[in-house]
C-alpha positions as CSV (number, residue, x, y, z in Angstrom):
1,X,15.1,-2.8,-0.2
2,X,13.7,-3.9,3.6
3,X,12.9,0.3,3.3
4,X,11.0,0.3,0.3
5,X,9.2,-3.2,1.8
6,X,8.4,-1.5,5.0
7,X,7.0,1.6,3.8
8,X,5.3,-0.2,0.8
9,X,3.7,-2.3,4.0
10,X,2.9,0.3,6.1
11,X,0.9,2.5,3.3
12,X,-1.3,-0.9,2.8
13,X,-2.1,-1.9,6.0
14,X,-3.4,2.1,6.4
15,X,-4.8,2.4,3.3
16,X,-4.5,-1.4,1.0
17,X,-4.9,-0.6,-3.3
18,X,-3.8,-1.8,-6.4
19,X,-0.3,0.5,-6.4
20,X,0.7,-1.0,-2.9
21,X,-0.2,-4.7,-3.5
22,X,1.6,-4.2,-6.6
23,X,4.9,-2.8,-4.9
24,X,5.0,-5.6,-2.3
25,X,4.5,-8.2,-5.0
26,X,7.5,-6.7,-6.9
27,X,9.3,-6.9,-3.9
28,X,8.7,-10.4,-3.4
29,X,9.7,-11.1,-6.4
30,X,12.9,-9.4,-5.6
31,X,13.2,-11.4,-2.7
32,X,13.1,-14.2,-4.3
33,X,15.7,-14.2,-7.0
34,X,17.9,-13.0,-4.2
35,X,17.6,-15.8,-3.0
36,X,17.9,-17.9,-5.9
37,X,21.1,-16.3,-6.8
38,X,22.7,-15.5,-3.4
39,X,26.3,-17.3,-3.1
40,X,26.6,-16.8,-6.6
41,X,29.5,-14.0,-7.3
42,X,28.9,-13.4,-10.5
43,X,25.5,-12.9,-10.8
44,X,25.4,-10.2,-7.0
45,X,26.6,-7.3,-9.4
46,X,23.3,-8.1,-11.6
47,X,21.4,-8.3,-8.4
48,X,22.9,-4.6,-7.5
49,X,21.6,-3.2,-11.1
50,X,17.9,-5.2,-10.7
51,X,17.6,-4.1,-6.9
52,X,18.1,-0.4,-7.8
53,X,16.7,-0.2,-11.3
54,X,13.4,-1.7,-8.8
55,X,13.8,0.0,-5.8
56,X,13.9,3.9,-8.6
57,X,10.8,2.2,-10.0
58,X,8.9,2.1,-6.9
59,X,10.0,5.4,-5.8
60,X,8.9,7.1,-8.7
């Protein structure tokens, strides 16, 4: 996810719009239930699904 963060970054410091300000807010987002569920086992395997269901959605 840092990769899709930094690239997501780098395209809006160069050149900032609505798809790039959108990606990094999704990102945050992500970070942020990370960190709201990290140290919980049973909910990382959710976390796996969400981060790459995300990460295919901001590749595409």
């Amino acid at each position: 996810m840092a990769h899709a963060r930094r690239k997501s970054h780098d395209l809006h410091a160069v050149r900032p719009n609505d798809v790039t300000e959108e990606a990094l807010r999704r990102i945050c987002v992500l970070y942020k239930i990370e960190e709201q569920i990290r140290g919980k086992s049973h909910l990382m395997n959710d976390l796996a699904c969400t981060r790459r269901e995300w990460c295919r959605c901001l590749t595409t």
